[in-house]
One Martini backbone bead per residue (centre of mass of N, CA, C, O) as a GRO file, in nm:
protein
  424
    1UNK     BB    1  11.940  13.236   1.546
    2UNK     BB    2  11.940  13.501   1.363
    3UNK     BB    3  11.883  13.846   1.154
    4UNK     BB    4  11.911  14.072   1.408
    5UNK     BB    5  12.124  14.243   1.279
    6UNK     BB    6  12.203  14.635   1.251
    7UNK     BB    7  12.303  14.579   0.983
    8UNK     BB    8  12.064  14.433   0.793
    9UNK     BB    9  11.886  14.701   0.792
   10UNK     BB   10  12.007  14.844   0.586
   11UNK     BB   11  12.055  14.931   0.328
   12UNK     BB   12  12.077  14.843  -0.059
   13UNK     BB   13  12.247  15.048  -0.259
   14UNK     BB   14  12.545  15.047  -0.181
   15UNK     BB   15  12.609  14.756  -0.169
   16UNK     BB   16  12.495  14.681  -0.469
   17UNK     BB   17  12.745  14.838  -0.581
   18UNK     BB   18  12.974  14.678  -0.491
   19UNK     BB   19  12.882  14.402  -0.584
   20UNK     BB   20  12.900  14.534  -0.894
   21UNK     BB   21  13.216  14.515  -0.896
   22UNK     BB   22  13.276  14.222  -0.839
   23UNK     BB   23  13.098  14.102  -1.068
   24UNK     BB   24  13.263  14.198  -1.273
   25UNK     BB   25  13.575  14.106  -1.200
   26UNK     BB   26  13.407  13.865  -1.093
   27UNK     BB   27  13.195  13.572  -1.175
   28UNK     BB   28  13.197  13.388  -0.881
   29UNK     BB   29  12.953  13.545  -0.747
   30UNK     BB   30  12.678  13.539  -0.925
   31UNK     BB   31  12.545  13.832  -0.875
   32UNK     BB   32  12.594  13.886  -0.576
   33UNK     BB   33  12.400  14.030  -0.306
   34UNK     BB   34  12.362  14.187  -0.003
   35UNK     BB   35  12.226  14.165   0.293
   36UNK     BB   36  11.947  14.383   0.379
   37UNK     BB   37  11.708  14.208   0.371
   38UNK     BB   38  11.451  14.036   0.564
   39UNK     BB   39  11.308  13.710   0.713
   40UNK     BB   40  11.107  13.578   0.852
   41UNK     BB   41  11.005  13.363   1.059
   42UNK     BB   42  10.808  13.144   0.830
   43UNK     BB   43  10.778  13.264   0.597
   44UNK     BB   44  10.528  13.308   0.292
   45UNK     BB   45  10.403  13.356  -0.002
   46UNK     BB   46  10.150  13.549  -0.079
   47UNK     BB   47  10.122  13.279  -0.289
   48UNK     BB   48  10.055  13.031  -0.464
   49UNK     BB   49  10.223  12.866  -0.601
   50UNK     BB   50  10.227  12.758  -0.980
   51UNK     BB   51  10.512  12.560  -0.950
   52UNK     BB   52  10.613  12.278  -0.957
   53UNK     BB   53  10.906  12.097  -0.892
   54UNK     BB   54  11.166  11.883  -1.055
   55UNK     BB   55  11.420  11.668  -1.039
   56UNK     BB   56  11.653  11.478  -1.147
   57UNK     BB   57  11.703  11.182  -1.116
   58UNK     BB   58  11.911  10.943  -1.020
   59UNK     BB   59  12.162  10.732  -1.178
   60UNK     BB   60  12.207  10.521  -1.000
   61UNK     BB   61  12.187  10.233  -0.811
   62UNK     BB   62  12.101  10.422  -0.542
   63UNK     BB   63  11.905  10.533  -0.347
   64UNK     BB   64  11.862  10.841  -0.184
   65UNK     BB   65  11.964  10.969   0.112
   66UNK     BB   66  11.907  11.215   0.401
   67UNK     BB   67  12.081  11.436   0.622
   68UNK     BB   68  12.129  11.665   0.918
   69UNK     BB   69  12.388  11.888   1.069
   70UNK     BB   70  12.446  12.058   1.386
   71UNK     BB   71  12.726  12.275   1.398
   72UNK     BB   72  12.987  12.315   1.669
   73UNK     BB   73  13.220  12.526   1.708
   74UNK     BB   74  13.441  12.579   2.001
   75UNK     BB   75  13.689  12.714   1.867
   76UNK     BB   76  13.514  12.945   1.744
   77UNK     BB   77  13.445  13.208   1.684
   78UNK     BB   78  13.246  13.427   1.492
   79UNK     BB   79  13.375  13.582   1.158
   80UNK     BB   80  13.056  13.787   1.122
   81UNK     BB   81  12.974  13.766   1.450
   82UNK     BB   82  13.055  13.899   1.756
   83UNK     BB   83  12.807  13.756   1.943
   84UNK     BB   84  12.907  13.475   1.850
   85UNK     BB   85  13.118  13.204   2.018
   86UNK     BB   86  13.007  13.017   1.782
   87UNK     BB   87  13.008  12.804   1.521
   88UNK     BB   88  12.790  12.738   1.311
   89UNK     BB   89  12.626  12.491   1.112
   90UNK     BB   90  12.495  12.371   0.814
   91UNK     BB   91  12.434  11.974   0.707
   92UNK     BB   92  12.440  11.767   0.434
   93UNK     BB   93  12.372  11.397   0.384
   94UNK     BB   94  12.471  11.223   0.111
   95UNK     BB   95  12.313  10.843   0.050
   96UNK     BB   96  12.293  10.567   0.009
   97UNK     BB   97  11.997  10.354   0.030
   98UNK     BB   98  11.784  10.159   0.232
   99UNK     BB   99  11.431  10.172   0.293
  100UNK     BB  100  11.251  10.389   0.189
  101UNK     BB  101  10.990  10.307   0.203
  102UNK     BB  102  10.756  10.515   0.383
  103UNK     BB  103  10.929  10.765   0.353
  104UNK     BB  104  11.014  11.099   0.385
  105UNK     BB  105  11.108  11.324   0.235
  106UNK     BB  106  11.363  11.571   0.126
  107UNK     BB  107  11.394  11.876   0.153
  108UNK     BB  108  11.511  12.137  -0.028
  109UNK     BB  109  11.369  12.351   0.172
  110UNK     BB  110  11.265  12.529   0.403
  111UNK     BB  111  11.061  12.752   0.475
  112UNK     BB  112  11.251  13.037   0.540
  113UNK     BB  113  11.468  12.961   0.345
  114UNK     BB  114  11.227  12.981   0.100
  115UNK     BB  115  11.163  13.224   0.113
  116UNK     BB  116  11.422  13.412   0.115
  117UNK     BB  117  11.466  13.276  -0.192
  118UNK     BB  118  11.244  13.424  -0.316
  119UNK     BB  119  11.264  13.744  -0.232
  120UNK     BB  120  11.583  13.737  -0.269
  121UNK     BB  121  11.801  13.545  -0.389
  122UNK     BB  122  11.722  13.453  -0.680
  123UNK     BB  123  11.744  13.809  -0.767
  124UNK     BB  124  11.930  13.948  -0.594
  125UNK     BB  125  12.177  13.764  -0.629
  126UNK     BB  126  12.118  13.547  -0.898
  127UNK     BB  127  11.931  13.679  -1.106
  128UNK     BB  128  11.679  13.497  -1.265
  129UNK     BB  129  11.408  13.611  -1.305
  130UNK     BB  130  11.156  13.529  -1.097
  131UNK     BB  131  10.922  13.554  -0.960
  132UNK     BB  132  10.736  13.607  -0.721
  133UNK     BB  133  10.570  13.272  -0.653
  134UNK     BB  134  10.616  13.065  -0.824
  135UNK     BB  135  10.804  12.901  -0.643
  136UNK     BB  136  10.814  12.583  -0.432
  137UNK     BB  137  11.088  12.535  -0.305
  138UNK     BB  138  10.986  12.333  -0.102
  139UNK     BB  139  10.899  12.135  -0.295
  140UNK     BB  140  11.087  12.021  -0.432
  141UNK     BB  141  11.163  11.752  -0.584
  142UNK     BB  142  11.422  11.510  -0.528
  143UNK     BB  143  11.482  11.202  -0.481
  144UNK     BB  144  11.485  11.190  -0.180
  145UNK     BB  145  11.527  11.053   0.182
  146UNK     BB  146  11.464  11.096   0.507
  147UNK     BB  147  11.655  10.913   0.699
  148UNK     BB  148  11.730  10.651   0.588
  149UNK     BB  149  11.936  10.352   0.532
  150UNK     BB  150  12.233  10.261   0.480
  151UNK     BB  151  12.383  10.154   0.165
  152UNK     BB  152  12.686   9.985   0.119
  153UNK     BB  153  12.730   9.696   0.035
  154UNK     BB  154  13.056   9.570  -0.123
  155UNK     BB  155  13.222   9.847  -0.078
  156UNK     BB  156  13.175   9.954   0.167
  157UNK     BB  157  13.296  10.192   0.243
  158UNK     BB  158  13.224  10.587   0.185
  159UNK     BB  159  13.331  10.809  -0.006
  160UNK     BB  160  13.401  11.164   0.073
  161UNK     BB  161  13.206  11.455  -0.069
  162UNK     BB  162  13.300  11.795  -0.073
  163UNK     BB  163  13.040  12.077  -0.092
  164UNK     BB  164  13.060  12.396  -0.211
  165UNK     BB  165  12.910  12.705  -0.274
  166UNK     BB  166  12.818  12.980  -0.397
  167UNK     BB  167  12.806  13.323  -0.380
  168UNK     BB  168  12.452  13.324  -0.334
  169UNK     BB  169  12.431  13.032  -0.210
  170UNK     BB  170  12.281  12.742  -0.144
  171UNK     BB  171  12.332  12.386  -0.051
  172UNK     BB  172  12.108  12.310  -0.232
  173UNK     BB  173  12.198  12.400  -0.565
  174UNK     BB  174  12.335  12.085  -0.544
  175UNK     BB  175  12.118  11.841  -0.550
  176UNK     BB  176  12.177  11.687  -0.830
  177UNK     BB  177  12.456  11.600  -0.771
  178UNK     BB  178  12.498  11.510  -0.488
  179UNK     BB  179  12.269  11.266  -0.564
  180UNK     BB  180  12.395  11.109  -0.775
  181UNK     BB  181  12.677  11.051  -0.592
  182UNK     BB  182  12.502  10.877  -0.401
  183UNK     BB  183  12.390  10.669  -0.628
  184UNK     BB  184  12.694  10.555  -0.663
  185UNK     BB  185  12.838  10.555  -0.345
  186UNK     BB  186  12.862  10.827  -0.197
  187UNK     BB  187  12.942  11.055   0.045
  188UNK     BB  188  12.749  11.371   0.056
  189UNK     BB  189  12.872  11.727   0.173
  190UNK     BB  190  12.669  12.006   0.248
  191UNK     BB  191  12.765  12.350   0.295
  192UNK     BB  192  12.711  12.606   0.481
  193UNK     BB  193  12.786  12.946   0.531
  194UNK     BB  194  12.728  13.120   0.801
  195UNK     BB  195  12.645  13.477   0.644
  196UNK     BB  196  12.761  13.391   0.366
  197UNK     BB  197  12.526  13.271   0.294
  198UNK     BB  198  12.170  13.356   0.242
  199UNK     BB  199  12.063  13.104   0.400
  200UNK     BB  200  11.976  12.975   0.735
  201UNK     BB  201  11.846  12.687   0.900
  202UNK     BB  202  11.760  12.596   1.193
  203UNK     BB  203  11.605  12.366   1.411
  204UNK     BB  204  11.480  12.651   1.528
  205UNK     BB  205  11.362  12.817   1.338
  206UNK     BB  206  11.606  12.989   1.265
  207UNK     BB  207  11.740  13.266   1.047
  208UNK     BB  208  12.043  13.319   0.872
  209UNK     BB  209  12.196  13.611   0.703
  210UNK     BB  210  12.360  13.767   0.532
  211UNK     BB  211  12.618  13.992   0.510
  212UNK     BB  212  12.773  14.212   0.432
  213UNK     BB  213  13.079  14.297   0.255
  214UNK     BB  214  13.171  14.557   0.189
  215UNK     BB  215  13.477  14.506   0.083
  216UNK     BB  216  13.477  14.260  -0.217
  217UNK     BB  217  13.810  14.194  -0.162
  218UNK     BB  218  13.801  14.118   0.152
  219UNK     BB  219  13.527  13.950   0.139
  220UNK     BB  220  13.637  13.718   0.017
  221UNK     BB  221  13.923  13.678   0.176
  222UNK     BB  222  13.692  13.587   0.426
  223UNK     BB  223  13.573  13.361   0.309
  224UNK     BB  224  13.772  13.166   0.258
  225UNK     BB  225  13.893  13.135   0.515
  226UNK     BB  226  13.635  13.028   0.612
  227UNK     BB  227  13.588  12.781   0.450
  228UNK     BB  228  13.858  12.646   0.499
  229UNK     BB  229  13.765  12.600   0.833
  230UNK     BB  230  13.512  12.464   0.782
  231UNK     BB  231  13.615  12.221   0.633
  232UNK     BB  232  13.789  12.108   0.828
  233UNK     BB  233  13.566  12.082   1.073
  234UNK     BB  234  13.391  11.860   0.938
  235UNK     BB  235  13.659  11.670   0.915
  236UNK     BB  236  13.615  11.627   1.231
  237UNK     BB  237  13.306  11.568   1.242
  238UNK     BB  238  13.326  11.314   1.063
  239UNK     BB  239  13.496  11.126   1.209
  240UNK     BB  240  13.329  11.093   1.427
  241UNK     BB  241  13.098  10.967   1.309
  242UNK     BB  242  13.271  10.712   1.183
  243UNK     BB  243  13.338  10.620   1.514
  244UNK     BB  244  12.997  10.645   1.633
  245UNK     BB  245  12.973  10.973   1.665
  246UNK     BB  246  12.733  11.227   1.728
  247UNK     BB  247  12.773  11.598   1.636
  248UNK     BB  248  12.515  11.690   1.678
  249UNK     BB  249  12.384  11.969   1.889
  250UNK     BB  250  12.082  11.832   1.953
  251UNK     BB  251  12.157  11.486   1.933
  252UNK     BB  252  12.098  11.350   1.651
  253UNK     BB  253  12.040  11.058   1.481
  254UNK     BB  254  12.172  10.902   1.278
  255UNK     BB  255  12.123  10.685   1.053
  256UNK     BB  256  12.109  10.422   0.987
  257UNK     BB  257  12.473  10.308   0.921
  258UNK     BB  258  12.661  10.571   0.909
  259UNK     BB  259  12.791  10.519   1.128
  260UNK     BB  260  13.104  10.388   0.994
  261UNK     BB  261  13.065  10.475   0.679
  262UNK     BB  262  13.310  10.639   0.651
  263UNK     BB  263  13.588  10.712   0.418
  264UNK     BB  264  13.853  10.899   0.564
  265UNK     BB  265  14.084  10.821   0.313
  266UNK     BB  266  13.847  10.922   0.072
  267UNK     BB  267  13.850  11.274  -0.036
  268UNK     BB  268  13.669  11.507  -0.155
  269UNK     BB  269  13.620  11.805  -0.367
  270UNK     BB  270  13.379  12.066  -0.446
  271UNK     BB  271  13.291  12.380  -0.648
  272UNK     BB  272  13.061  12.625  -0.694
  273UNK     BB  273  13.244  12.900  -0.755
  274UNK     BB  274  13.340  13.004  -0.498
  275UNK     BB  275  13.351  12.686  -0.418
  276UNK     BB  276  13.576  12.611  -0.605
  277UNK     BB  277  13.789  12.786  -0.478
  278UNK     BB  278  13.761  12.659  -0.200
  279UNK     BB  279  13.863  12.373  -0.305
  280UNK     BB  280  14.155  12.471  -0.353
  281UNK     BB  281  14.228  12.578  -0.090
  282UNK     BB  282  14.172  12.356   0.079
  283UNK     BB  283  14.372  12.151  -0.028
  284UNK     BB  284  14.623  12.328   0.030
  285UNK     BB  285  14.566  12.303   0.366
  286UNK     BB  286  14.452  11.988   0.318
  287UNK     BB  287  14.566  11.634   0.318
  288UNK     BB  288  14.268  11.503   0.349
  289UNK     BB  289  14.246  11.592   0.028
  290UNK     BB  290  14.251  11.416  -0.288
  291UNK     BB  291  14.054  11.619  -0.432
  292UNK     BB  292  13.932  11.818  -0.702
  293UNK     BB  293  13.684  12.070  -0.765
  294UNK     BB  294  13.611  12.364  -1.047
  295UNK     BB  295  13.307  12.547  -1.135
  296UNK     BB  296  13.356  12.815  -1.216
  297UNK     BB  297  13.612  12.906  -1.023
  298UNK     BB  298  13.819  13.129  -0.914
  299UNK     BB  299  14.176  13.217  -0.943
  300UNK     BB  300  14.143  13.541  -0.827
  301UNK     BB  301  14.121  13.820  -0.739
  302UNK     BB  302  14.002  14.146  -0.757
  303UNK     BB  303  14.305  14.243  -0.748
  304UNK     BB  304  14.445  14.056  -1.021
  305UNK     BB  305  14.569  13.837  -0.808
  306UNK     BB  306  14.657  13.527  -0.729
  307UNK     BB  307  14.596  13.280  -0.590
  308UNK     BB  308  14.794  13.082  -0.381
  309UNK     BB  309  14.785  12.861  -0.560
  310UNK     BB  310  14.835  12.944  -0.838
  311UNK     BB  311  15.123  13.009  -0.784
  312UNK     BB  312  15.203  12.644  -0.649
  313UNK     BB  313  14.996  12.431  -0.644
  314UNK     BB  314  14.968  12.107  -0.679
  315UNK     BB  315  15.013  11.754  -0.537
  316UNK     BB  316  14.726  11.699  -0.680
  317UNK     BB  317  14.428  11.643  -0.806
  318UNK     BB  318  14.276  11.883  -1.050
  319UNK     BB  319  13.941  12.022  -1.197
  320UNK     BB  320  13.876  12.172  -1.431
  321UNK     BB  321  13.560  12.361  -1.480
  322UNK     BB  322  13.394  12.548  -1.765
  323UNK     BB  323  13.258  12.733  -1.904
  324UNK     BB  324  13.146  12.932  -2.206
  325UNK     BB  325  13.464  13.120  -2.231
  326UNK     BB  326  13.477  13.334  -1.992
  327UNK     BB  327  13.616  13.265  -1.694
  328UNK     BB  328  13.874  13.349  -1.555
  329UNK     BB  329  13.939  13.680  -1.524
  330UNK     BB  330  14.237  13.588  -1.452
  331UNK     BB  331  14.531  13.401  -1.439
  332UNK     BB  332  14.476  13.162  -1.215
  333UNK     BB  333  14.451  12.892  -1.416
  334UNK     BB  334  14.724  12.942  -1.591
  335UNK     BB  335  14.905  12.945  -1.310
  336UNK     BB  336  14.783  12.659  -1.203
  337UNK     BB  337  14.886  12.488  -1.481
  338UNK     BB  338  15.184  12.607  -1.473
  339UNK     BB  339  15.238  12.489  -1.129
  340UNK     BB  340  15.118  12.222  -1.140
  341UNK     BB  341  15.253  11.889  -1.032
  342UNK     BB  342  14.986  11.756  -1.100
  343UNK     BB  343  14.696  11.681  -1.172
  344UNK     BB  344  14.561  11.853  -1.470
  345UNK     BB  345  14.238  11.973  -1.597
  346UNK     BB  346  14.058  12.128  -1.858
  347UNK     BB  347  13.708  12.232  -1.909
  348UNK     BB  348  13.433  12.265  -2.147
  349UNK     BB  349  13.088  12.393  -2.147
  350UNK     BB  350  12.905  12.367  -2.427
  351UNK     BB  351  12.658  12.637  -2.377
  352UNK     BB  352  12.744  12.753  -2.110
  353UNK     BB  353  12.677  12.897  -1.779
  354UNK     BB  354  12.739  12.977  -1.474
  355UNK     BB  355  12.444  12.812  -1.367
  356UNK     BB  356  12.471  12.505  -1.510
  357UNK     BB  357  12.625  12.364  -1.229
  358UNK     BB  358  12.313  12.390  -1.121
  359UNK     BB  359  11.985  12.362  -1.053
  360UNK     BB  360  11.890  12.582  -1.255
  361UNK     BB  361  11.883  12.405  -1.520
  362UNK     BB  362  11.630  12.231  -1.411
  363UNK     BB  363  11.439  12.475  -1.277
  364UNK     BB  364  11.415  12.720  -1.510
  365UNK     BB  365  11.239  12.554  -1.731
  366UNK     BB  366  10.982  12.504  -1.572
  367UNK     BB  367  10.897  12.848  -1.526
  368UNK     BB  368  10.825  13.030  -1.779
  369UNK     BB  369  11.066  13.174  -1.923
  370UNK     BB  370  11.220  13.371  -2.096
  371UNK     BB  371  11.436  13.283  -2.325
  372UNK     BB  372  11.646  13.503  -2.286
  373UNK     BB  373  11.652  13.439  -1.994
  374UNK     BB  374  11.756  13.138  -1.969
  375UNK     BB  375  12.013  13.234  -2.179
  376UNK     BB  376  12.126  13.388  -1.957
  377UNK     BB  377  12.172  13.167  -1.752
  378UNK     BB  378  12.231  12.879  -1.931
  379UNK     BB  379  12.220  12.910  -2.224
  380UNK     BB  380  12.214  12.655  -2.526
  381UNK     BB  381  12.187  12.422  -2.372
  382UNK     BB  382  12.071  12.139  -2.312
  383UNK     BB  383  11.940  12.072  -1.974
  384UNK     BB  384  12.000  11.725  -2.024
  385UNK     BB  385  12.313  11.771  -2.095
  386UNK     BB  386  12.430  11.924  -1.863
  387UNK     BB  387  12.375  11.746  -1.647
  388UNK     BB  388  12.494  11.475  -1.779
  389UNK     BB  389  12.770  11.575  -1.853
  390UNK     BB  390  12.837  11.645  -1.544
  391UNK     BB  391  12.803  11.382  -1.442
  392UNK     BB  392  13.001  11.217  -1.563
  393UNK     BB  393  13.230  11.354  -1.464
  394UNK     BB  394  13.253  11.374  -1.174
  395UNK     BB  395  13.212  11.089  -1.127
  396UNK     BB  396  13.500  10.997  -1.333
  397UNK     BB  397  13.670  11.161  -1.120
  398UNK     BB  398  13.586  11.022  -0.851
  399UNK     BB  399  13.645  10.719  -0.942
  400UNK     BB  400  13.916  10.736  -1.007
  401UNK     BB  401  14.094  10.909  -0.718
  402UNK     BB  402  13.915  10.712  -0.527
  403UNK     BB  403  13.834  10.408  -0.657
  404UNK     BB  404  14.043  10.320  -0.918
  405UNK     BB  405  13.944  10.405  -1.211
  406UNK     BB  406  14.009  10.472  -1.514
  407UNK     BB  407  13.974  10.735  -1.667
  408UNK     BB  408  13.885  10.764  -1.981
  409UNK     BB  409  13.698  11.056  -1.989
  410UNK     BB  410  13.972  11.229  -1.932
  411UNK     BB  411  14.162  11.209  -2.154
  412UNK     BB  412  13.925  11.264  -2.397
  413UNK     BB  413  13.717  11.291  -2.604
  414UNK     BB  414  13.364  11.216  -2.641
  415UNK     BB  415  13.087  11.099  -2.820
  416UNK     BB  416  12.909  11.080  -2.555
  417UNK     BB  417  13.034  11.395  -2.524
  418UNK     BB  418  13.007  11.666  -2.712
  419UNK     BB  419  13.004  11.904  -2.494
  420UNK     BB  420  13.320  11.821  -2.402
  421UNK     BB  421  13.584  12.037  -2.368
  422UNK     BB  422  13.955  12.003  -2.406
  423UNK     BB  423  14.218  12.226  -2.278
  424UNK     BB  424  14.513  12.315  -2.355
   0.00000   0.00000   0.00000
């Protein structure tokens, strides 16, 4: 698994022109730019970085375990690269652990996929701002600890939340959520979906980076249709991984305990921007996700049109999630609110900005960036608000809709969370 595809060398000057027509258009793009430049594997930072960084603790009650599994759909070719006969995928499971001591942590990103997020992705895709060498991503602390023993607990078996992430985001950049939901006792898997992923480091350390989008419109439509197939796939090799059997295709071993401990008759799905429209389109095509969460991404296609969810509605629970002001960009939200015969809030994080639901908001406040540059990518509100309030609602609705939880945060506005507002 290379990124040494003839396409990948070409300059990237029409394509980022391209790819501002459609963040113009769509928000959930996330400013997100096409891979032209490519990282060695292996490469990293000519200086060493600056500034150690780390996410905030999980709230919940255990310890977070964390592992990899490397996954090949032999049935299916790649729908990005025609030249590879199977889809290959890289997800972490995050989950409840015990016996975490003197085991080592669990990396935040692999050192090829770090170097290439630091030099290409940070400021290419995210335009975080950050210069280039500050952050040693590779480094940043998680609280997660790596292939730990499952702790299941009095709950028995794990209710499984799945996470896609945005367009020009990595499977790591929501794992300040991940880990909450897992310490909280769900087994959280979060998805890379290759080639249109910004980068994907595999297990022999070759590392696969997006591939042009050409037309804007067409690239966003068939990133979706790929991440509905990966996200079915998945919950085909989960439920393998459930009955005791590891899917992963390099023969690992998953940690002591995971096997047989998933409960795929409770799943759920999240996903921030392009992400969250991914887990709205899952959800419409397969009935084995239960709920779903939408955070700040569209439900309209770039050419003003509803997809088709916003169309004809869900007839299962969904939570539109979204910054302040506005969020989808076409009507798909208010068709998606006004077609939905099943349970449906929309909220709004107020002083938050489109990246304020990613680790973005907990990393870039520590990298010394100039306050103009941090409220442009997080907003006004204070980074320990929009974490903690981000994070008691995702879980207050996956504990309801999962779990069967009271569900009363989802009611009405909390003076506990006076930042989370309730859209009419």
């Amino acid at each position: 698994m290379t990124d040494d595809h003839p396409r990948l060398r070409r300059g990237t000057t029409g394509l980022r022109a391209l790819l501002a027509c459609a963040v113009a258009a769509l928000c959930t793009l996330a400013a997100a730019l096409p891979a032209g430049a490519t990282t060695p594997t292996g490469a990293a930072p000519a200086a060493p970085p600056t500034h150690r960084l780390t996410l905030p603790s999980p709230t919940g009650p255990h310890p977070v375990g964390e592992t990899t599994l490397h996954l090949v759909d032999r049935t299916r070719t790649d729908p990005w690269q025609s030249g590879r006969i199977h889809r290959e995928l890289m997800v972490s499971v995050f989950y409840p652990a015990t016996h975490t001591a003197h085991r080592p942590p669990a990396p935040y990103m692999l050192p090829a996929a770090a170097a290439h997020f630091d030099r290409v992705t940070a400021n290419g895709y995210l335009r975080l701002g950050t210069p280039a060498g500050r952050a040693d991503w590779a480094g940043v602390v998680t609280h997660v600890t790596r292939d730990a023993p499952v702790a299941r607990g009095r709950g028995g078996r794990l209710p499984v939340v799945l996470y896609s992430p945005g367009l020009g985001e990595p499977r790591t950049w929501d794992t300040t959520l991940a880990a909450d939901l897992a310490g909280r006792g769900y087994a959280v898997v979060t998805v890379d979906h290759t080639y249109e992923s910004p980068e994907v480091q595999f297990p022999d350390g070759s590392l696969a980076t997006m591939v042009p989008p050409g037309d804007p419109d067409a690239f966003v439509r068939k990133a979706l249709a790929v991440r509905v197939a990966d996200t079915g796939f998945v919950l085909d090799q989960l439920r393998l991984l459930g009955s005791g059997h590891s899917p992963d295709a390099d023969g690992r071993r998953p940690p002591r305990g995971l096997a047989g401990a998933l409960d795929l008759s409770r799943v759920g799905m999240f996903g921030h921007s392009m992400g969250g429209s991914a887990a709205a389109l899952a959800m419409d095509a397969d009935d084995r996700i239960t709920a779903g969460i939408d955070m700040d991404g569209n439900l309209t296609y770039l050419d003003g049109s509803p997809m088709p969810v916003a169309r004809h509605g869900l007839d299962r629970p969904f939570l539109l999630l979204g910054k302040d002001g506005e969020t989808d960009t076409g009507p798909g939200w208010r068709a998606f609110r006004a077609h939905t015969p099943g349970w449906t809030r929309q909220l709004t994080l107020r002083g938050s900005e489109h990246a304020s639901f990613t680790d973005a908001e907990a990393l870039l406040p520590q990298l010394g960036l100039p306050a103009s540059v941090l409220t442009g990518d997080l907003g006004t509100i204070a980074p320990a608000t929009a974490i903690r309030t981000t994070e008691a609602y995702v879980a207050a609705y996956f504990d309801h809709w999962l779990r069967g939880g009271d569900g009363r945060l989802l009611e009405r506005p909390s003076p506990i969370y006076p930042a989370m507002e309730f859209v009419d």
